[in-house]
C-alpha positions in Angstrom: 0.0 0.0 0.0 2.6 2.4 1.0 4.1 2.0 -2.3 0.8 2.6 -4.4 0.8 5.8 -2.3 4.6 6.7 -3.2 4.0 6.0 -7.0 0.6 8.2 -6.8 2.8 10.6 -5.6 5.9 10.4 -8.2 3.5 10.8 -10.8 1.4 14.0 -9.5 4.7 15.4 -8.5 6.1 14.6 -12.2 3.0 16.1 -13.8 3.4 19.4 -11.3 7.0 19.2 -12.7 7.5 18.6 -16.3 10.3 16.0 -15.1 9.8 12.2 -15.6 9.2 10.1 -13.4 12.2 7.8 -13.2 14.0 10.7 -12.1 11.9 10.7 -9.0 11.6 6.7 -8.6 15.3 5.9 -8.6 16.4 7.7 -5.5 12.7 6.7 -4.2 13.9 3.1 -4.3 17.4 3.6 -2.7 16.1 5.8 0.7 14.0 3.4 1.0 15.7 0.7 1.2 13.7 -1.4 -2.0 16.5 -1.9 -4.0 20.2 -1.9 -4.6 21.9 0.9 -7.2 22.2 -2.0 -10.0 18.0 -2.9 -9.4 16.9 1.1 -9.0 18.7 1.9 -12.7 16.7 -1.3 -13.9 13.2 -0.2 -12.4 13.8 2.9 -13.3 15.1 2.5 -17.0 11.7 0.3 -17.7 9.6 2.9 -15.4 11.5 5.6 -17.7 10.9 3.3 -21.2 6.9 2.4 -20.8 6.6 6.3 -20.1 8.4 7.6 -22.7 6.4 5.3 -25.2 3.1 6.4 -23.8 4.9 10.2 -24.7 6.2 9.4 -28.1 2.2 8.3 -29.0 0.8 11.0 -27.2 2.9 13.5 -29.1 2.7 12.0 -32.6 -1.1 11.6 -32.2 -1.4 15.9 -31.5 1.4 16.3 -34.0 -0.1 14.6 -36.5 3.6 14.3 -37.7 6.9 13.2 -36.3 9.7 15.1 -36.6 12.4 14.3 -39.8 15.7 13.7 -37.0 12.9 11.6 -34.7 14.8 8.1 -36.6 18.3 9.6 -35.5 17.2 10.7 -32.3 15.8 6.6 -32.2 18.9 5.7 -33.0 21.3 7.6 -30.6 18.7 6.3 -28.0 19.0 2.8 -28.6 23.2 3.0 -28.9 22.8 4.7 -25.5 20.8 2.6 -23.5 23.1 -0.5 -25.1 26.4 0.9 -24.0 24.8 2.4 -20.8 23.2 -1.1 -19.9 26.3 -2.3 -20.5 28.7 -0.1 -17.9 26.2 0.0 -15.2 25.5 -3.8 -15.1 29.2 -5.0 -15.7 31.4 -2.4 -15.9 31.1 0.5 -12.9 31.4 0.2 -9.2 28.2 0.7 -7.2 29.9 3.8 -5.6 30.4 4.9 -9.7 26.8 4.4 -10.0 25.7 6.2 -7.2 27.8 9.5 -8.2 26.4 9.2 -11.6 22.8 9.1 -10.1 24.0 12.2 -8.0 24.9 13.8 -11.1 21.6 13.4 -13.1 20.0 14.8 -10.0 21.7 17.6 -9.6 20.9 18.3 -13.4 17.3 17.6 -13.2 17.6 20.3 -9.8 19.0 22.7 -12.1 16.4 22.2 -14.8 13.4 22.7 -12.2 15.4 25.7 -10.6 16.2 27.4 -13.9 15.2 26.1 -17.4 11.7 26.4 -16.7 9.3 27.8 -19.2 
């Protein structure tokens, strides 16, 4: 129950924010104690992934169009998550992990703080 309540709360506070969720649920996962770094990037990455889908439709249905980079864009994302996948599951430390989380959060900070329209 207490986690219903948590992910009720990621997404209104997501909506409020512009930010996605999985920026919200990784560091949701590690305070509380439900998961390890390696398990929080997974939950996250297929939290993040099933989102950005539901996105990508949303946006092409009120565009009516897609955009003529959106296959590069595809692209760059898929070599991303492959080599990202890759480092964080067999590669970095869990301490490298955890700074790299740190960073992304600090970024997502400075979006909310500044780069809002």
């Amino acid at each position: 129950m207490l986690a219903l309540l948590f992910g009720a709360g990621l997404g209104f506070v997501s909506g409020l924010t512009g930010i996605g969720g999985g920026i919200f649920l990784s560091p949701l996962l590690l305070v509380m104690g439900w998961a390890e770094p390696r398990q929080s990037a997974s939950v996250s990455a297929a939290f993040i992934l099933v989102n950005s889908v539901a996105g990508f439709f949303g946006e092409t249905i009120s565009m009516h169009a897609l955009p003529h980079a959106a296959p590069l864009w595809a692209g760059a994302v898929v070599i991303g998550g492959l080599v990202g996948s890759e480092l964080g599951a067999r590669q970095f430390a869990e301490v490298t992990l955890r700074r790299l989380l740190a960073v992304v959060l600090a970024m997502a900070g400075l979006k909310l703080i500044f780069f809002q329209r």
